[in-house]
C-alpha positions in Angstrom: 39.1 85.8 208.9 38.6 82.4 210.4 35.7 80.0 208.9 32.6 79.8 211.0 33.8 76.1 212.0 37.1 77.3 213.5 34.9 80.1 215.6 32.6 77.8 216.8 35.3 75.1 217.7 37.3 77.8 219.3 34.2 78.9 221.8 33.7 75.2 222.7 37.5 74.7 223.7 36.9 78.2 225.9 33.9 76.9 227.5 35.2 73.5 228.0 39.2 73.1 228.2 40.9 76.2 229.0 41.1 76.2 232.9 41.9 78.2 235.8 42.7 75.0 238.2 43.6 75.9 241.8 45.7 72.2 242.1 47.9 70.2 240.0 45.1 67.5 241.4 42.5 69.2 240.1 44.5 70.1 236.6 45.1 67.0 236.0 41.5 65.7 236.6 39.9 68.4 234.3 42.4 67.7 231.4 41.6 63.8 231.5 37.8 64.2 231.7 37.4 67.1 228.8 40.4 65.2 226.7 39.8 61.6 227.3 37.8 60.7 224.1 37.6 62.3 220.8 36.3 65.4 220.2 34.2 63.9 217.1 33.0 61.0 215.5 36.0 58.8 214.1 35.6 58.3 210.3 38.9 56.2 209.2 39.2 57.1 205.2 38.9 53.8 202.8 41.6 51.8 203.2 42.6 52.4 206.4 42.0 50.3 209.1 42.5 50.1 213.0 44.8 47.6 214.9 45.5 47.7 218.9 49.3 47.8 219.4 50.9 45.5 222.3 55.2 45.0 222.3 56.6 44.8 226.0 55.7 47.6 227.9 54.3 50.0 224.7 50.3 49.8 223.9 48.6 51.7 221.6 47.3 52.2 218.4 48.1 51.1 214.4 46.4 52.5 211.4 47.5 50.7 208.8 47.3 50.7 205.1 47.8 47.3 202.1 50.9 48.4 201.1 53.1 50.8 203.2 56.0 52.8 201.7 56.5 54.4 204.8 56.2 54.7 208.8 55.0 57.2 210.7 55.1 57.3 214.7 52.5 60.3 215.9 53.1 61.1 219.4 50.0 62.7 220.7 49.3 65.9 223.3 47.5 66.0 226.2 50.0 68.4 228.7 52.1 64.5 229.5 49.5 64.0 231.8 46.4 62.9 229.5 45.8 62.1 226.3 44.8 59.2 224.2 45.9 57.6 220.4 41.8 57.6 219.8 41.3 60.7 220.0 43.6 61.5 216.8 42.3 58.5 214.8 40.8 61.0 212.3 43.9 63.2 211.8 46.2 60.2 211.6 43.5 58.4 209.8 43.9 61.1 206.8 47.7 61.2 207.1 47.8 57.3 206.5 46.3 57.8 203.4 47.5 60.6 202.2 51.2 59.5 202.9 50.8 55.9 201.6 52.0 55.0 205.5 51.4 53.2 208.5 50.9 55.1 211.7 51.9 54.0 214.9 49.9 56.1 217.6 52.0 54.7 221.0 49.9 55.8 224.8 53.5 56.9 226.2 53.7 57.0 230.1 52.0 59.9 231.1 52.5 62.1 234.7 51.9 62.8 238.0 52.1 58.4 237.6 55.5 58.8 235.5 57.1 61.8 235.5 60.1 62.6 233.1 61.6 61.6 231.7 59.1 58.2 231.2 57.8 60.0 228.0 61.2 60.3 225.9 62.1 56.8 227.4 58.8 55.2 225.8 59.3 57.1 222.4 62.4 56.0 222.5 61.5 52.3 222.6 58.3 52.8 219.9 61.0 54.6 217.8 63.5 51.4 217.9 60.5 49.1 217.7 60.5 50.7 214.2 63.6 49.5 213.4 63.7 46.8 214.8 60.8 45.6 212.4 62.7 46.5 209.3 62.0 50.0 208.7 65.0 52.7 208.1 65.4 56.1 209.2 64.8 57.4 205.8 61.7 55.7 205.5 60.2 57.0 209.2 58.5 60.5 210.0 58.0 61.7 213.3 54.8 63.9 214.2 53.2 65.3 217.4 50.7 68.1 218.6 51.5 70.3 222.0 53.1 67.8 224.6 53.4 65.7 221.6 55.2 67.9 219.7 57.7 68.7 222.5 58.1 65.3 222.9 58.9 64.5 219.2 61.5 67.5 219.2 63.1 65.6 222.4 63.2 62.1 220.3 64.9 63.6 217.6 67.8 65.2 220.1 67.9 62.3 221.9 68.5 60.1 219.1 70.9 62.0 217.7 72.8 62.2 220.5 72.8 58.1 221.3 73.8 57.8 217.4 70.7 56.2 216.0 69.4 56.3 212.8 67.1 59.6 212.3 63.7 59.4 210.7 63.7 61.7 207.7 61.8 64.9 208.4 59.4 65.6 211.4 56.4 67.2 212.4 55.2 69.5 215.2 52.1 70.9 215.5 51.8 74.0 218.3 54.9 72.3 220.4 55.4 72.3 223.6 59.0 73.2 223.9 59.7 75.6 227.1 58.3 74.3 230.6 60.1 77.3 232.1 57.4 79.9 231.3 59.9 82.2 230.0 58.7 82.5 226.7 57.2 86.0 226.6 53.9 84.6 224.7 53.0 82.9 227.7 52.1 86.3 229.2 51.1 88.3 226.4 48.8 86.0 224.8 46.9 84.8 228.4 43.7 85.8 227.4 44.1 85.5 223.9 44.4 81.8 223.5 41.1 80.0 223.7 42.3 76.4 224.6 45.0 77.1 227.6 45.8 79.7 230.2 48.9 80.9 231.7 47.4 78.8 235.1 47.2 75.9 233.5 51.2 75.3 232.0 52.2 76.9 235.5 50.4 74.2 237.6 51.0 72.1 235.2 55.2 72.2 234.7 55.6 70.7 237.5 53.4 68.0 237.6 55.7 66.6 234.1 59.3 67.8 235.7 61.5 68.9 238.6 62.7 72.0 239.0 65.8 70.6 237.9 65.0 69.8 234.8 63.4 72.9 233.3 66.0 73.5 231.1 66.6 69.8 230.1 66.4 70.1 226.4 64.8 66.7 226.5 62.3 68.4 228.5 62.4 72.0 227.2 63.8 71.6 223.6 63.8 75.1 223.4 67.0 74.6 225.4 68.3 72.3 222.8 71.4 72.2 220.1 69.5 71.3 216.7 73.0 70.4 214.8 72.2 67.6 212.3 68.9 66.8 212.7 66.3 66.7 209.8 64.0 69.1 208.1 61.2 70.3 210.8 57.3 71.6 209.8 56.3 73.3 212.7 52.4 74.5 212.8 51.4 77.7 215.4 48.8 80.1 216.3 49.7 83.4 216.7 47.7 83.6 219.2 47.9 81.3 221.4 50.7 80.7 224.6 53.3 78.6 223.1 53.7 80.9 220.1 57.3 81.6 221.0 58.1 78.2 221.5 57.2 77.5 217.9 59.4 80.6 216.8 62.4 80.0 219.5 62.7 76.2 218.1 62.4 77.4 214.3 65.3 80.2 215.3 67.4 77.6 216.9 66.6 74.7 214.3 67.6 77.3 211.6 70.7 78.5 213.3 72.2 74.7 213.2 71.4 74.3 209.5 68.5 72.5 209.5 65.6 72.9 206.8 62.4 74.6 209.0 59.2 75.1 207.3 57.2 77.6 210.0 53.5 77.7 209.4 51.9 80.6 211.7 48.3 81.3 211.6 46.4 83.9 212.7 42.9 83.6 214.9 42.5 80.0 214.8 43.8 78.2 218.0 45.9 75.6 219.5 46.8 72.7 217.4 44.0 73.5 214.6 45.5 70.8 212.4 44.0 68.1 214.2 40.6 69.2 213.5 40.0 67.3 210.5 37.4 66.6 208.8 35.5 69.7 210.4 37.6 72.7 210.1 38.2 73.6 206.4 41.9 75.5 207.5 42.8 71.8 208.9 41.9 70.2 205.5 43.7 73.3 204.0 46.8 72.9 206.0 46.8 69.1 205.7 47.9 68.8 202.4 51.2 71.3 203.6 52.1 68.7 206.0 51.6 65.5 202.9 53.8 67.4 200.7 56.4 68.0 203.2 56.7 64.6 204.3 56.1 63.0 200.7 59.3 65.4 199.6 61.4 63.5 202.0 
């Protein structure tokens, strides 16, 4: 059974960001007023602090710690047409610390502005901007939640196939991987999932992409070929519409050889891991994610 802090968070993302919009327009306007600040009070652990990031066309956010062994580049959610580094100061905040790591949070180009494929491009560029300072592959992890966590599964095939360096392991929280609405979850649990609606990713594909892109892999991983690319945590609700995302890139991740840790929870909700410090399953789940990132 779910703690009474995931029920109650669960009724407030009901009653405040799952959506029945009758216009991308209005989609769009909904998701940047209920997701444009944090959903709590920030509370950066000790020894962690907060710098603005500015390097050509990137901005965003650093969290950094004294003395780094790693990188981390967190790409956050938000549909690619919302979303904001700030609001994940208090996830990213805890993974700093608990990875010994900086944590670059980059605002990637979000639609109807930019459509795809502006998002991989910018990830991209924040990915080489870690390199470019000094840091290896083996010493960078990827994460992202929803949108975030599509887009981090299109990085890594996207680097691998322009033969870069790849970052060690990655994670993905609840991705976002199929914009064609044929995963059967996105019917079956309509109704079930207490953040988004079937209305919403339907309105909402094709503010991101054009028809001819649905099965992009950079926009659909789901689509993709996962040969050679590194270990993969992947975080999902069974309950919620992109379940089968989660399973269909774990299937395909597996079927390429590639090391897939699958956690799948039951009557939580959408990206639940970012709920920390509140939700006792986030702090729970939390320390999965350290230990599989610290093993690699």
């Amino acid at each position: 059974m779910p703690s009474l802090i995931a029920r109650i968070v669960k009724a407030g993302a009901r009653l405040t960001i799952r959506h029945q919009p009758k216009s991308a327009e209005s989609l769009v306007r909904h998701l940047r007023l209920t997701m444009g600040n944090p959903p709590m009070i920030t509370l950066l652990p000790r020894g962690v602090t907060f710098t603005p990031f500015a390097e050509g066309n990137l901005r965003g956010d650093w969290l950094r710690v004294k003395k780094p062994r790693q990188v981390l580049l967190y790409l956050h959610g938000g549909g690619y047409v919302c979303g904001k580094p700030a609001t994940y100061h208090n996830l990213c905040g805890r993974l700093a610390k608990g990875l010994n790591a900086d944590v670059l949070m980059p605002a990637y180009r979000v639609a109807p502005e930019h459509p795809f494929p502006a998002a991989v491009d910018d990830a991209l560029e924040a990915y080489e901007f870690l390199l470019s300072q000094g840091w290896r592959g083996e010493q960078i992890a990827v994460a992202g939640d929803s949108a975030g966590g599509g887009l981090t599964l299109a990085l890594l095939l996207a680097l691998r196939d322009r033969g870069r360096p790849l970052p060690k392991c990655a994670v993905v929280y609840s991705p976002y991987a199929d914009l064609t609405m044929a995963s059967p979850s996105r019917r079956y649990n309509d109704g079930k999932d207490d953040m988004l609606s079937y209305r919403m990713l339907e309105v909402g594909m094709a503010v991101y992409v054009q028809d001819e892109d649905y099965e992009n892999p950079y926009a659909s991983p789901v689509y993709g070929d996962y040969t050679g690319l590194p270990p993969l945590f992947i975080t999902v609700c069974e309950e919620e519409i992109f379940r089968d995302d989660a399973y269909r890139v774990a299937d395909a991740a597996r079927a390429a050889g590639v090391q897939v840790s699958l956690l799948a929870r039951k009557d939580l909700l959408h990206v639940w891991p970012i709920f920390v410090p509140i939700l006792p399953e986030a702090r729970e789940d939390m320390q999965k994610v350290l230990r599989f990132i610290n093993a690699h």
